[in-house]
N, C-alpha and C positions, 0 to 999 in steps of 0.2 A: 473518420466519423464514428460515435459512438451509436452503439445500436443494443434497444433492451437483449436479455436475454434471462428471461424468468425463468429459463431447467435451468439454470448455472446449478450446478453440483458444488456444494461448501466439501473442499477437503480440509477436516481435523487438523491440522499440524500441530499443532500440541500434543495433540494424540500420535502423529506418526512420524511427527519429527523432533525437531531439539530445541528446545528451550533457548533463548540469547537474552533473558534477562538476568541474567550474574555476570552477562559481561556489557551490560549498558554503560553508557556514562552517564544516565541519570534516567529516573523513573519519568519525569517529568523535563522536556525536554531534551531526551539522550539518542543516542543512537551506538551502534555497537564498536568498539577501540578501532577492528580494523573489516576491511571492505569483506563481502562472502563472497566466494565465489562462484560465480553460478554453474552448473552443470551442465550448459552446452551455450555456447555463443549466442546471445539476443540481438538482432539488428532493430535500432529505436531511431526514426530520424534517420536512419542513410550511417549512421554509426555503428559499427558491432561490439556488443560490451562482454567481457569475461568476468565483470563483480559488480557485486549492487551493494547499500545499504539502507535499510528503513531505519526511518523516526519513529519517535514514538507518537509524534504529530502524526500520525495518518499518511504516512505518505513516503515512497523509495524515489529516494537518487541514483543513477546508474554510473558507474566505474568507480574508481579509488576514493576522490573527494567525500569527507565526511557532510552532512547536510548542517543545513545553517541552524535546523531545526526551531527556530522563531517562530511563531502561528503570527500572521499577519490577514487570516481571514479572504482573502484572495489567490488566486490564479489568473493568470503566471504570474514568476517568481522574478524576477530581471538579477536577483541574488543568488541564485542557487542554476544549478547544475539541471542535467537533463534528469526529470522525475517522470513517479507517476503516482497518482494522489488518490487512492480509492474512496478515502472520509478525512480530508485536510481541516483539523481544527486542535484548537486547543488540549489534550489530550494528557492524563493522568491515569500511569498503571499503578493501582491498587493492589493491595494483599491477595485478590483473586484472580489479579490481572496478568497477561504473558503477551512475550510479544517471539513465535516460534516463525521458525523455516522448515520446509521440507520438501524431497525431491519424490513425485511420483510418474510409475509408468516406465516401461522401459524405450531406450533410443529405437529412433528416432521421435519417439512421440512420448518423448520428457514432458512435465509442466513443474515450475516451478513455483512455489508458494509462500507468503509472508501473509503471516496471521496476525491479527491485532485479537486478543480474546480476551472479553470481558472487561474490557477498560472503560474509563471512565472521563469525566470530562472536569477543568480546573472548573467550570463553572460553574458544573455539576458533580460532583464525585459521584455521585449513587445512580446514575446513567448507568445502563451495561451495554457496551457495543461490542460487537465482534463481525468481523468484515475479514477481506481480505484481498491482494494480490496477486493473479495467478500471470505469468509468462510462459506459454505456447512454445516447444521448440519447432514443432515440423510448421504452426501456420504463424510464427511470427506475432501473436495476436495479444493483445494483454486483457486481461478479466478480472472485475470488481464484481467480488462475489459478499454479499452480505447476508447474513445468520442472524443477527439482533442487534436491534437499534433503538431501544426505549430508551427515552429521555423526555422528562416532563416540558423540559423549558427548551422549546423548537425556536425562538429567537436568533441562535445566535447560527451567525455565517457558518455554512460547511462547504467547501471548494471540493469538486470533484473535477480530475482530467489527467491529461497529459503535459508536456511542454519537452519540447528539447533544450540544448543548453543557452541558459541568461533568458528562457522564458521567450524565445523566440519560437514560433508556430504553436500555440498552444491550441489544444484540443481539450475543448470543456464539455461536461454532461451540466445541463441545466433542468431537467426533469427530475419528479420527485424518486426518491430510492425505494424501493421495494423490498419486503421482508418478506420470505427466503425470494432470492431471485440474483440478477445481475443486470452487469452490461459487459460490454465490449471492443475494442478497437482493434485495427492494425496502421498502427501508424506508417509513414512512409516519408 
């Protein structure tokens, strides 16, 4: 079950981590050539993952599997792999836009982070959003942390949650998002 959590702390990772957009396969629908690897074992669903990758859609798949990276506007995915979707929608990195990782904290109380900064939406370019995914080593717990989310035209679908793989058990956030703030899960 997702649960607010308005202190979520936004860590920078642009700022303190590396950049992965020179190695996207596309600004616009891409995700990185090969899987990251995470820095300490995440159990999602009863599975324990050693790599993830983000989309530029809003949203990480967990192990090797590249994401289908499609915006379909919904959650679950019955296409795609075990995710986790902080702001799943149609998504465009711009001139100002990154899409970083970074690992903060030391073991056993790693967290791990995928930033979406300052991007933008196909439907809107000039939206700036910036969110993000954090993974918990010691409590297992995953965190959608959002920093900005202006966009004039609130119309279109934005999917937030979880799902394990082919979209079986999903766990969705149905409540509005919060600028600075978060939420929370541990799935199981």
């Amino acid at each position: 079950m997702f649960s607010d959590d308005p202190t979520a702390a936004f860590v920078d990772a642009c700022a303190t981590g590396r950049s992965l957009r020179a190695g996207l396969s596309g600004l616009d629908d891409g995700h990185p050539a090969t899987a990251l690897s995470l820095p300490f074992a995440f159990p999602f669903y009863g599975t324990s993952y050693s790599s993830a990758r983000p989309s530029t859609n809003g949203y990480l798949v967990f192990g090797s599997t590249a994401p289908i990276d499609a915006y379909s506007g919904t959650l679950p995915r019955s296409d795609e792999v075990a995710l986790a979707a902080p702001y799943f929608v149609d998504v465009l990195l711009g001139s100002t836009s990154d899409l970083c990782v970074a690992t903060v904290g030391a073991a056993p109380s790693r967290r791990f982070v995928v930033e979406w900064s300052d991007v933008g939406l196909i439907a809107e370019p000039t939206a700036h959003l910036t969110f993000e995914v954090v993974l918990e080593e010691t409590t297992h717990a995953i965190g959608f942390v959002y920093a900005r989310l202006e966009r004039t035209d609130t119309s279109a679908a934005v999917a937030t949650g979880l799902q394990d793989t082919l979209g079986a058990r999903p766990l969705l956030w149905t409540t509005d998002l919060t600028v600075p703030g978060g939420v929370r899960a541990t799935p199981r």
